[in-house]
N, C-alpha and C positions, 0 to 999 in steps of 0.2 A: 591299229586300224582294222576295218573288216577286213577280213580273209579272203583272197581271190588268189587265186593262180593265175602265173600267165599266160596270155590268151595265146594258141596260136592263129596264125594266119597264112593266108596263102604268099606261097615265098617263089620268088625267082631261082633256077638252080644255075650256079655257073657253071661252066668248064672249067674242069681240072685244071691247075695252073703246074707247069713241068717244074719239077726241083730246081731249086735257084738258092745260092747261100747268102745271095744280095741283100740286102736292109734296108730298107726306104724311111725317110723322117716319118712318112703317113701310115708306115706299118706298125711304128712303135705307138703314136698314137691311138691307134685301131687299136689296138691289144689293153691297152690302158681304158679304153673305152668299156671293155670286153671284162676285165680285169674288176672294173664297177657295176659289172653288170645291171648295165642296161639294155633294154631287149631290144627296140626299134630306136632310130631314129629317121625324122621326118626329113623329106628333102624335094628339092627343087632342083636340079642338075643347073651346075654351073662350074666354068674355067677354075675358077679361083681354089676352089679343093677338088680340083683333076685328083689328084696324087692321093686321097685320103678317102676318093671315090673310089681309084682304083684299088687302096688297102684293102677297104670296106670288102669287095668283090673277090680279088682274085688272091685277097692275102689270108682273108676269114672266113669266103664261103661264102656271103650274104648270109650269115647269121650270130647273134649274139656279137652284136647290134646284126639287126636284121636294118635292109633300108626301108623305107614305105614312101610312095611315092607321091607327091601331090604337085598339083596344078597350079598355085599359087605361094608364096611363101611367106603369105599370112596363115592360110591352113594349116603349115608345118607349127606354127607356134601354137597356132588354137587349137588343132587335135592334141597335143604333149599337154596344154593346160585342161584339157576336158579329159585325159588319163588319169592326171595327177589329183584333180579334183574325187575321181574315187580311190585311188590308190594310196593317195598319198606320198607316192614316189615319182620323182621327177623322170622324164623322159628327154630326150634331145631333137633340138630342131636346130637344122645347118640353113644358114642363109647366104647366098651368094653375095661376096663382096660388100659394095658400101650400095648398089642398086636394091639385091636379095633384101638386105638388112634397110632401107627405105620402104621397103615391100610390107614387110614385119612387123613392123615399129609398132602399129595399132595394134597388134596381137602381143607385143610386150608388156606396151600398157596395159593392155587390159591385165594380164597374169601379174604384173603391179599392184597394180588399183585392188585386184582380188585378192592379194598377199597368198599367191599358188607362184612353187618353186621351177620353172626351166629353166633349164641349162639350152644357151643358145650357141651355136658354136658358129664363127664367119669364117671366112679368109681373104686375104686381098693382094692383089698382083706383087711381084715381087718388091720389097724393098729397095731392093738395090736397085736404080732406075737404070741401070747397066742390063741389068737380066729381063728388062721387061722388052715384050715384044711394043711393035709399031700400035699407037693408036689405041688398042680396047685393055692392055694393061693399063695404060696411061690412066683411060678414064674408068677406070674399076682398081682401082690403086688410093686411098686418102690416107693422109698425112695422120690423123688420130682417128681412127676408122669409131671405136667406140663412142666417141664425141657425139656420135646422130643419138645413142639411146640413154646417154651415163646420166643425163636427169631421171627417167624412169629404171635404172636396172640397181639391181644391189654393189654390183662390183662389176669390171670388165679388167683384160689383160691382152696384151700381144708377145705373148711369149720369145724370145729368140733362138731358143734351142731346146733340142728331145726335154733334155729333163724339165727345165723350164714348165714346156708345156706340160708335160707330165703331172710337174707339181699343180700348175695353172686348172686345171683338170678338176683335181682334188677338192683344192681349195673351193672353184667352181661351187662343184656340191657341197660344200661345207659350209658355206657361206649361205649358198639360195634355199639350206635346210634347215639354217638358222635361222629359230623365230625371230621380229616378222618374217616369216617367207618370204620371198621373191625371185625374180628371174637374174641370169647373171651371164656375162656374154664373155668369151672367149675367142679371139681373132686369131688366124693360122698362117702365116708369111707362109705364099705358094712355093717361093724359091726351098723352105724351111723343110714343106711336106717331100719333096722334091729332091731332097739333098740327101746321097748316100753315108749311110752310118758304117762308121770301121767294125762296127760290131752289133751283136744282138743289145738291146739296150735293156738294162735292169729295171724291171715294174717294183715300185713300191708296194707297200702291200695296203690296200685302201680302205681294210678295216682299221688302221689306224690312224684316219683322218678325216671319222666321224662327226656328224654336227653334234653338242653335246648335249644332255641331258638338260630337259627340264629346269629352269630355277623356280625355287620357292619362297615367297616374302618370309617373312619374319614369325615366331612366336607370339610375340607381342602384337602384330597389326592383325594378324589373324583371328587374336583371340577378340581383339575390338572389334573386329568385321561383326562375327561369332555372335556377342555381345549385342551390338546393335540389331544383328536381324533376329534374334532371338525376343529380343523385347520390342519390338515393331508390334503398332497395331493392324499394318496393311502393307506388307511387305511387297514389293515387286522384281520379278528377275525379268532382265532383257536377256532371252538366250542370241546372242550373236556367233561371232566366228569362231565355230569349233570346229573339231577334228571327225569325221565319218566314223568314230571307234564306238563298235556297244557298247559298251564296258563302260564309257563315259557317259552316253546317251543315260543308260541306266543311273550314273553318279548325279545327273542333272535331275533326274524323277525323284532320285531319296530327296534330296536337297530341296527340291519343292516341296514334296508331301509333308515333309518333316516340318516344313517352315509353314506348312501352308500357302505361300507365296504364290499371289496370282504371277503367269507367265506374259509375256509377248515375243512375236517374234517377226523375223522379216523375211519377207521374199528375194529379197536383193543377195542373201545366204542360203546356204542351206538348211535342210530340214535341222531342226537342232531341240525337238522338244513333241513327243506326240498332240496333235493338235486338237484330235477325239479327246483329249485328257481333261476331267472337268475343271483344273486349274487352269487349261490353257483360254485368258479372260476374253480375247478379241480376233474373230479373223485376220488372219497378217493383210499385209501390200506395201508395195513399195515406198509408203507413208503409212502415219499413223491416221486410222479412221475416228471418228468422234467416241465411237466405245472405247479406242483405245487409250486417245487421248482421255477420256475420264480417268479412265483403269487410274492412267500415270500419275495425272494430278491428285487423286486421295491418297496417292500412296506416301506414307511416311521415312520409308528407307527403300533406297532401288538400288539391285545389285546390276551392275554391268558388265558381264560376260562377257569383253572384248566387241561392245555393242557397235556397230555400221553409225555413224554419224550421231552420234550422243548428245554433242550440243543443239544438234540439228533438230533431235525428237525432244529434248527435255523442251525447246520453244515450241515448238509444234503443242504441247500440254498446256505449257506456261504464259507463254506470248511474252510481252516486254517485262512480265514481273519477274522476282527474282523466284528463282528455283527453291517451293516450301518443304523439302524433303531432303532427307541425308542421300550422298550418294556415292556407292564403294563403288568403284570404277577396277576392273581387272582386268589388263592387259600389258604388252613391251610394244604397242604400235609408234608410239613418239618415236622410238630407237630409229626409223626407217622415213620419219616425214624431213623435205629438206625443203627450200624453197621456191624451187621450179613447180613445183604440182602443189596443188590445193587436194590433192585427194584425200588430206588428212583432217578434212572437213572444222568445225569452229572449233575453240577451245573449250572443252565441254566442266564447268564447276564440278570442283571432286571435295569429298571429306575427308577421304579416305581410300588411298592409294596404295592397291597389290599389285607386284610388279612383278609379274608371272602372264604364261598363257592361261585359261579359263579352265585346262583339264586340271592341272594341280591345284590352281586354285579350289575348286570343289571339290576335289579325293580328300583334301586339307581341312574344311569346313565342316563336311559331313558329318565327321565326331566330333564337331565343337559346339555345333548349334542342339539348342532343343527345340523338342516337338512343341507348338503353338497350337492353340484347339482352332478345330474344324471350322476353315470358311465355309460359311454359306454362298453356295455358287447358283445361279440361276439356271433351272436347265437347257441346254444345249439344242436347238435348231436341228432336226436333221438335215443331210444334203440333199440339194433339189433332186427330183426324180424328172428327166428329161421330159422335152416338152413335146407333145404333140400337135396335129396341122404342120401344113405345107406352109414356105416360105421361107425366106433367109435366116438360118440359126443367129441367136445370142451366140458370145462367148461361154455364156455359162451353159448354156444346152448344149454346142459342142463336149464342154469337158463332162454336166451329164452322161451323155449318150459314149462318150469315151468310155468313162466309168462304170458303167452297167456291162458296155462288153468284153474289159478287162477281167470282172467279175473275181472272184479269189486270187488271181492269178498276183504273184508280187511283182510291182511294175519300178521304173526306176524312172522319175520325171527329170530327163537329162535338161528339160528347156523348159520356158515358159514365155508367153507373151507379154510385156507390158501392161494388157487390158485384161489378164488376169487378178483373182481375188482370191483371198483363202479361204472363203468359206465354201471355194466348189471342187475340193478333193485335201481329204485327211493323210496326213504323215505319219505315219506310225512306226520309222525305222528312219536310222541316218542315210542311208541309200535312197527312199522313197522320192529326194528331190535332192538337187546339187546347185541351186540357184543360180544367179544373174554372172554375165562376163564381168563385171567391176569394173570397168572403163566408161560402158554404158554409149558406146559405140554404134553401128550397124554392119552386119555381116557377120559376127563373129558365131551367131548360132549353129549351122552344119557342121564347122568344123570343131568346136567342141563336140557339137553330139557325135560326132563321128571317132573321138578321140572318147568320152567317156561309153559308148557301146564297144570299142577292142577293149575296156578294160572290162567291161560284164560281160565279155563273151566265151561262153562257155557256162554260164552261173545259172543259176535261178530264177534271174531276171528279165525283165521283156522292156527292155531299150526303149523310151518314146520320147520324143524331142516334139514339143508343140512351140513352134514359129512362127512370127509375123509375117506377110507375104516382102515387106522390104528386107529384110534381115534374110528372105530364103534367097532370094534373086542378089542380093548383094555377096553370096557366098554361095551360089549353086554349085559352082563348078569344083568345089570340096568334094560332092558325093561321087563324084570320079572315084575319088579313093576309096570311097568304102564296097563299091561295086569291085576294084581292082582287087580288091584286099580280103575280099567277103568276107565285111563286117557287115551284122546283119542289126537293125532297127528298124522304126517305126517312127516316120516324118508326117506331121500333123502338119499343114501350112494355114493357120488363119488369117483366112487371105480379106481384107478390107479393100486391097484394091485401091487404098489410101499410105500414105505416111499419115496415118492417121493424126498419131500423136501430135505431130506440128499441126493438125488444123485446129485442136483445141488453141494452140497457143496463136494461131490465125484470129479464132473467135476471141478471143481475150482480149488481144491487140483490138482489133474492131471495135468491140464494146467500149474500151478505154475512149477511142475516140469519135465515137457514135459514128461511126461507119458500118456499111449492111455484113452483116457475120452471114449473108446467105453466098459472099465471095471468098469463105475460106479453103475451101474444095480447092479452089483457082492455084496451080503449081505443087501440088499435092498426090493428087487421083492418078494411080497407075492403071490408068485406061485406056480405051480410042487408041488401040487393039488391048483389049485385056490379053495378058501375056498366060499361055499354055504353059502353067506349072511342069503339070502331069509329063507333059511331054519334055519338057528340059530335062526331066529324071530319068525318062524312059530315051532317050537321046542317050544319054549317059551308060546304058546299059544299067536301069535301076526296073522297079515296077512302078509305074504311075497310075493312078485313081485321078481322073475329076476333068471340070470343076464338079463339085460335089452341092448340093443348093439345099437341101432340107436334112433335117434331121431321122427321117424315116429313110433314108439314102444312105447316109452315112453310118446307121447301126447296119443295114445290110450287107454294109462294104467289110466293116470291121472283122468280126469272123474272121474270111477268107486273107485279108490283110496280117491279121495276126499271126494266122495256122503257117501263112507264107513265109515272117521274120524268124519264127521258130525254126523254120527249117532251110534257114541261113540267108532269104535276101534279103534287103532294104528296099523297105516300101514309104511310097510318097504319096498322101493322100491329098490333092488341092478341096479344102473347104470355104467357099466365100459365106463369111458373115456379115450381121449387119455395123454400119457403122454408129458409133454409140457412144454413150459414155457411162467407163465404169467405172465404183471406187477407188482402184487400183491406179487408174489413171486422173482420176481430178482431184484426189484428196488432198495433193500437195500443191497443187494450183488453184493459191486463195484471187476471188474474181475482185476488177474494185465493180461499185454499183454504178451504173448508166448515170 
């Protein structure tokens, strides 16, 4: 993975706690926490881990795990997935009981659906319904507490004792770091944290209960991969769900150049393939747009790099015919689809099956394929140059006018809106962007960006999270934490002052049934008071901008906004745009005709 240290942040100091040879369950815990070093963990104060609260504090310091505090405990899960998302390392978020972990749930999924590993840790009233108190044990107390998340989590456990949990721990990480990735939940019997130990309790030692290495397909299907994309007349790679590592980033460039292989990629992942690269055939979005769809359909062999929805796009190309191209499919996703979630999207036709993640499969390839002569590529559009005149910005004139005054500076696009496109800001690093929540939810935006700025903080980076105005207001109260915490970014809110999205699917319905699409606004429009972004941040103890109305406003704001994050706050710019339609947004919603 890229290289970062970890960030500090601002920390609570406790009081010195007086010698005591006492041993609490939630001290051994702590220490095994400590022991796997993990730096923070997220939380929401609650009864249920009293005892592993008070470890955390007065048995560790408040630190190594440090706690970090948040306001909702959906946050706790989306800031650890927006960590993990650059780091690669999971983090922990504590949810209170079987209420906390209802709270959650959507920030489960979504780290699911994203195949990003947390480790979620609960606890729930005592067991013994002897040791619970009157009435809020009772109802924060359930019989299989895991039972609300075990359709979307990799694994869960309710440990009964130190080692137990100990072990429960381990395994935890080992599991949710096993490709596919995912989140993995861990319950704490309160009587359990609570119960005195005869003794100091023996820590395993947790490098030896590692997720393991890599597999790699075979000799033989490799060399057929090899083979077939070598002798392609129009090769295509779908770069999907890779790993933030240069070092692969790079393994992904030889393997195109070498092949020649036109690219595509999606917004819905991360950056995974420089997009300024003349191989890279078509602006991403969260569908494929009509260049793209060509790209795919001439192509004779398509490599799929662990590609987001496979069946999804090869029809998107094809429509109802059969798929006229070989297609080596490369990933272990099956290992993790079960039948409660469809998030494992259609069955997608394969010829040719490697059953590996996409970074060995291509360290694997490299020496096997030969060089192909030079596609002729058509050259490349530059990116728009922001628009001038007063009046409500595009999307794309905001991300212009972003873009001009980021200027050299290496930026790290933690977020994106929905009614973004790729053809209005270049990728040129696996940090450059960290794509969508995978659940595909509302709210989740602040507290990932708020979780993937503590993990660039301190770097090279300038943190910028661009957000829909429903998605900021459905998770404002996240940036508590980063003010608390002073984590410093740069919150863009493209504010439409709509859910927008469902008025397209308003006007669709409409037209279906020749009804006036001039009534799709109607239960949509976040208006009649338009809501003070700026000031819910600055409420917050943040800096707020706005609303912000033209583009000659918002490059003058930027500067000062910037020079600000750098020098540690979070700033929150409200920009209303217009409402609109872009290809990012309608490609995938085919209309029928009137």
């Amino acid at each position: 993975m890229t290289s970062l240290s970890t960030p500090a942040v601002r920390r609570d100091i406790p009081h010195p706690s007086e010698p005591d040879d006492t041993v609490w369950g939630s001290d051994a815990i702590a220490e095994m926490l400590r022991a796997m070093d993990i730096p923070y963990v997220l939380l929401n104060p609650g009864a249920s881990f009293r005892g592993l609260h008070d470890s955390l504090v007065n048995h560790l310091g408040n630190e190594k795990p440090q706690m970090v505090v948040v306001l909702h405990e959906e946050h706790a899960v989306a800031i650890a997935h927006g960590y993990t998302k650059v780091t690669g390392k999971p983090l922990i978020a504590i949810l209170h009981s079987n209420v906390g972990l209802m709270h959650g749930s959507m920030a489960i999924f979504d780290a699911w659906a994203d195949r990003v590993p947390v480790i979620v840790l609960g606890a729930t009233g005592p067991v013994d319904a002897h040791k619970r108190r009157p009435w809020i044990d009772w109802i924060h107390t359930a019989q299989d507490q895991g039972a609300l998340v075990r359709n979307f989590t990799k694994w869960d456990a309710q440990p009964a004792s130190i080692p137990a949990a100990q072990e429960a721990l381990l395994r935890a990480r080992q599991i949710a770091t096993t490709a596919p990735q995912g989140p993995v939940y861990v319950c704490f019997d309160a009587a359990l944290q609570e119960s005195r130990l005869p003794g100091k309790a023996a820590l395993p030692a947790p490098s030896r209960y590692l997720a393991p290495p890599p597999a790699r397909p075979s000799d033989e299907l490799l060399k057929q991969a090899a083979d077939w994309l070598s002798g392609a007349r129009r090769p295509v790679i779908l770069m999907g769900r890779v790993n933030r590592d240069e070092q692969a980033w790079a393994q992904r460039v030889q393997l195109a150049e070498t092949l020649q292989a036109e690219v595509l990629t999606d917004l819905k992942v991360g950056a995974a393939f420089p997009t300024d690269h003349p191989l890279h055939a078509a602006p991403s979005g969260a569908f494929l747009n009509p260049t793209s769809q060509e790209v795919l359909r001439r192509a004779d062999v398509v490599l799929s790099l662990d590609w987001l929805d496979l069946a999804g796009t090869l029809k998107q190309a094809w429509g109802d015919e059969p798929v006229g191209s070989k297609v080596i499919q490369v990933s272990v996703d099956h290992y993790i689809h079960n039948g409660w979630s469809m998030d494992h999207q259609g069955l997608p036709p394969v010829d040719l099956f490697l059953l590996c993640e996409p970074e060995p499969a291509v360290a694997l390839l490299n020496p096997l394929v030969q060089p192909r002569p030079r596609l002729e590529v058509s050259p490349r559009p530059a990116l728009a140059a922001p628009a001038a005149g007063p009046g409500l910005m595009s999307v794309a004139t905001l991300a212009a006018t972003v873009r001009e005054a980021v200027g050299e500076r290496k930026v790290c696009l933690m977020r994106l809106p929905l009614s973004w496109s790729g053809e209005m800001w270049d990728f040129r690093h696996p940090l450059d962007f960290l794509g969508y929540d995978g659940g595909g939810g509302i709210g989740s935006g602040p507290g990932m960006a708020i979780g993937s700025a503590l993990a660039l903080k301190g770097s090279d980076r300038l943190p910028v999270a661009i957000i829909g105005d429903g998605d900021y207001m459905m998770g404002v109260n996240a940036l508590w934490t980063a003010a608390n915490a002073r984590i410093p970014m740069l919150v863009i809110v493209c504010n439409n002052r709509s859910f927008f999205n469902d008025e397209l699917h308003q006007e669709r319905v409409a037209r279906q049934r020749h009804r006036p699409v001039e009534n799709r606004w109607i239960g949509q429009r976040i208006s009649d008071p338009a809501p003070d972004l700026a000031m819910m941040a600055r409420g917050q103890g943040l800096t707020g901008f706005g609303p912000v109305q033209d583009a000659a406003e918002l490059a003058s704001l930027l500067p000062g906004a910037i020079a600000a994050v750098q020098q540690g706050e979070t700033v929150v710019i409200d920009v209303v745009v217009q409402t609109g339609y872009s290809p990012a947004m309608t490609a995938g919603m085919t209309r029928s005709k009137d």
